[in-house]
N, C-alpha and C positions, 0 to 999 in steps of 0.2 A: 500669456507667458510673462512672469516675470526674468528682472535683468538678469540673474544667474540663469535661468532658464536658460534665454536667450542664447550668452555666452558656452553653455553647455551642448548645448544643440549644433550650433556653429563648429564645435571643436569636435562634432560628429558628422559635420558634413549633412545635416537633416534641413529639407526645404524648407518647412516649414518655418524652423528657426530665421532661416535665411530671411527670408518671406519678412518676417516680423522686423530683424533686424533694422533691414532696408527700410521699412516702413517709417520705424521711429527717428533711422537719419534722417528722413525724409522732412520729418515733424518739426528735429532739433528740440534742442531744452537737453536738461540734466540728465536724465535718462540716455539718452541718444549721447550725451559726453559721458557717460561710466560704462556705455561699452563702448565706446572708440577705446577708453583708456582700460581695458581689459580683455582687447582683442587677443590673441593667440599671436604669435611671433609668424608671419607668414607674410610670402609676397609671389605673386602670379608671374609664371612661365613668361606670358607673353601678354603683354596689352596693344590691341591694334585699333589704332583709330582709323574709321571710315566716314569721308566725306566724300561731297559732290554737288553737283549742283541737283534741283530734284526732279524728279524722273528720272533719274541716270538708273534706277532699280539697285538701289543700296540694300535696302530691307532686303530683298530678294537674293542679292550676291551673299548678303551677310546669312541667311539662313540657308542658302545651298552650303555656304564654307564652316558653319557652325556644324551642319551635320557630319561632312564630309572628314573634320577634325575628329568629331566624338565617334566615328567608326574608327579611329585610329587609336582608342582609347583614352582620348583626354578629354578630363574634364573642360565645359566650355562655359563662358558667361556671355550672357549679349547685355548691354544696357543701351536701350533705344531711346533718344533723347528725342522726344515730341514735343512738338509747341503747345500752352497753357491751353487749357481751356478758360474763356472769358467767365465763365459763368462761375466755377468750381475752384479755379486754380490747378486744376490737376493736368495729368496727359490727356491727351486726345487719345493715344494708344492704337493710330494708324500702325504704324508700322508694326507691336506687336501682334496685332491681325495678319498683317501680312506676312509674320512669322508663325503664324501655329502651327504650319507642318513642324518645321524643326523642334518648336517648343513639346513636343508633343514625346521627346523624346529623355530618359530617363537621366541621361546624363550632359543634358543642354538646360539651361536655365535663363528667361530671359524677362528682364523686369525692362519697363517704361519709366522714366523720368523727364519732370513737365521742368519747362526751363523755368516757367516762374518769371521773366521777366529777367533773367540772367545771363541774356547772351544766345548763341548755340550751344553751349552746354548747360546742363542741372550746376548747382552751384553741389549738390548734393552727389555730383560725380566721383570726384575723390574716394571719400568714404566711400561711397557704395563698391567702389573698387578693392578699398583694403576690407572688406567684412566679406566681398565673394570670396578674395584668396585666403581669408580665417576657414570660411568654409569647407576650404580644399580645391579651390576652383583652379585651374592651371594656365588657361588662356580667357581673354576675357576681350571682347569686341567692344567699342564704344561708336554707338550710331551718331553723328550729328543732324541736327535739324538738315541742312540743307542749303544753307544761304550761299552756296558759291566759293568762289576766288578771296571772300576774304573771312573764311571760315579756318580758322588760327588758334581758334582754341584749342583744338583738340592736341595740338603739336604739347603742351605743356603737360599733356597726360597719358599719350601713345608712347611707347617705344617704337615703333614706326606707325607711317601713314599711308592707307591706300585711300588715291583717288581716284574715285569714280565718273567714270564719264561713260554718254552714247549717242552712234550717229544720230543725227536729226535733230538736235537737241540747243543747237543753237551757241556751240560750244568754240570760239572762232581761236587757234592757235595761236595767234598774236595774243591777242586776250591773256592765254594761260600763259603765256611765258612770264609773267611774273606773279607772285602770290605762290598757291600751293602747290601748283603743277612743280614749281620751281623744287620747296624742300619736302613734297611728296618724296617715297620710300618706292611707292612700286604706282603705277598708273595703270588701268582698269579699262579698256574698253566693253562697257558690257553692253548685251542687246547686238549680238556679234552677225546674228541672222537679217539685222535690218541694211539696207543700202545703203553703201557710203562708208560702214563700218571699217573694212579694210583699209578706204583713202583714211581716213581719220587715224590710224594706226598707224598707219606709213607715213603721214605728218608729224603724228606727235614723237616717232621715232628719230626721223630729222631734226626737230626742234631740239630735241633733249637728247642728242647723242651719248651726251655721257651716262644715260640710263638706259639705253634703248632694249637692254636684253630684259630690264625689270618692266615693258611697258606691253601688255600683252589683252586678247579681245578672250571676250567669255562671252557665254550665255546663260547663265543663272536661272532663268526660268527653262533650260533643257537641259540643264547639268553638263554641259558643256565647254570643256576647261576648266572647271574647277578644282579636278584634281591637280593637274599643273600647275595652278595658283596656289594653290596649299603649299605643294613642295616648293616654291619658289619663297613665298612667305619664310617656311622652315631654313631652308637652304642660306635665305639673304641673312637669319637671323643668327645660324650660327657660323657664317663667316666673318663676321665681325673680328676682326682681330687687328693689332699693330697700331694703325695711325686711327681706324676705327673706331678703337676703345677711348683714345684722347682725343677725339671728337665725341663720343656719346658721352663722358666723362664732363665734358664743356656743355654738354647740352642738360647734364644734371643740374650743371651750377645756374646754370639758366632758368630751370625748371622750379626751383627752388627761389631764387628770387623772384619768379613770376608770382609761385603760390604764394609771398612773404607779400607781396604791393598788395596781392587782392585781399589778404586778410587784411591788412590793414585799412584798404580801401572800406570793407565791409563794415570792421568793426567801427571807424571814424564814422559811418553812416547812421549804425544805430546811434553810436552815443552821442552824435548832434541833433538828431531826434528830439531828444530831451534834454538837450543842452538847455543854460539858461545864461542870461547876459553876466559878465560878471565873474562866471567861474574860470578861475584858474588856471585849473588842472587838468584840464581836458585832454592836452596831448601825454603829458604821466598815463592818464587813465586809459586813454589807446593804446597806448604800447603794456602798458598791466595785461589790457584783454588781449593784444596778440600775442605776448607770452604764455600766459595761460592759456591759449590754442592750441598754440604749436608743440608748446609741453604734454598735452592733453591728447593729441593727436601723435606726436610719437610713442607715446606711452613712456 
């Protein structure tokens, strides 16, 4: 498919197109920036970021509540961010394994993204976000790797965040009370069947009083609370009102300067790459290329 394709396809909501798009964000180069900058005017429902530490059964929560959305009619996106494979560079694609039931379903779409060496998340997250919701995609899940209490990226990409946790797991409430647990959205006890599951809930309840009604146990691999989750997910998102909106409104301007350090972070990286002793202009020519990013990327 060429770039009009592409973009054509997209503006019909066709996997395939999807499919492809993703790929060439994936790649980058010119191509991959003449459809950022020729996307369709579009932005997703809801973006949920899901971490946790791993084993908590994320994959699993995330494609019980993928299905459990797309019986309600909405379109849904997963992007499962998997660590590199050494060999290829690419995902490992664990966790889209773990999702084929959901995937499997006509109005769930769920791509892998290898970090690449980028942290817990794809650097290639973003985008892949704004070309699902060109798509027509309505909610959109963002899985992280899994590294824990200081897995923080996702906060600059989510409109909210579930943490996931489960008994047994080695999960000590002192621990959580700073990091994500803190400006997590909603807190996850899953794996609700195993021992301890209950104490672990009635702790992290105490701990975090001021969220206690958002902090609730599932069972993802027995479907188990997940419709409760959903509605709470829905519920927290559109209550948002008053003092809410000027706090999400501060967490915009935040998000933006987040995205604005890393582009610059990136772009300074290639072009001293190839820097040479001597030149000049080096910081002219980084802020040239994150202008032309950010330009390129808002369309």
């Amino acid at each position: 498919m060429n770039t009009e394709e592409i973009i054509e396809g997209l503006r019909r909501g066709e996997r395939r197109a999807l499919a492809r798009a993703i790929t060439v964000i994936e790649d980058g180069g010119e191509e991959a920036e003449r459809i950022l900058g020729n996307l369709p005017k579009s932005e997703p429902r809801l973006v949920i970021g899901v971490t946790g530490p791993p084993g908590s059964g994320k994959s699993t929560l995330i494609g019980a509540l993928a299905k459990e959305f797309a019986s309600r009619g909405r379109r849904v996106g997963v992007i499962a961010v998997d660590p590199s494979s050494r060999i290829t560079g690419g995902a490992v694609l664990g966790d889209r394994v773990r999702m084929m039931d959901a995937g499997a379903w006509e109005n769930i779409y769920i791509r892998s993204l290898a970090t690449r060496g980028g942290g817990s998340l794809s650097e290639a997250a973003e985008n892949v976000i704004k070309v699902m919701a060109a798509a027509g995609i309505e909610l959109i899940f963002i899985e992280t790797v899994g590294s824990g209490q200081h897995d923080l990226e996702v906060l600059g990409l989510a409109d909210i965040v579930l943490l996931v946790l489960s008994a047994g797991a080695g999960d000590e409430i002192q621990g959580l009370k700073s990091g994500l647990a803190e400006v997590s959205d909603i807190i996850v006890v899953n794996k609700a069947d195993r021992p301890g599951a209950e104490s672990l809930l009635t702790g992290l309840r105490i701990a975090f009083q001021e969220k206690a009604e958002r902090i609730l146990k599932v069972s993802a691999a027995r479907s188990e609370g997940v419709e409760a989750l959903a509605d709470l997910i829905e519920g927290y998102v559109e209550g948002r009102t008053g003092k809410d909106r000027r706090i999400l409104r501060e967490a915009l301007v935040e998000k933006a300067m987040t995205r604005l350090r890393r582009l610059v972070e990136e772009e300074a990286e290639k072009y001293l790459e190839g820097w040479k002793p001597g030149d000049e202009h080096a910081v002219e020519e980084i802020i040239r290329r994150v202008l032309r990013r950010v330009i390129g990327h808002e369309g």
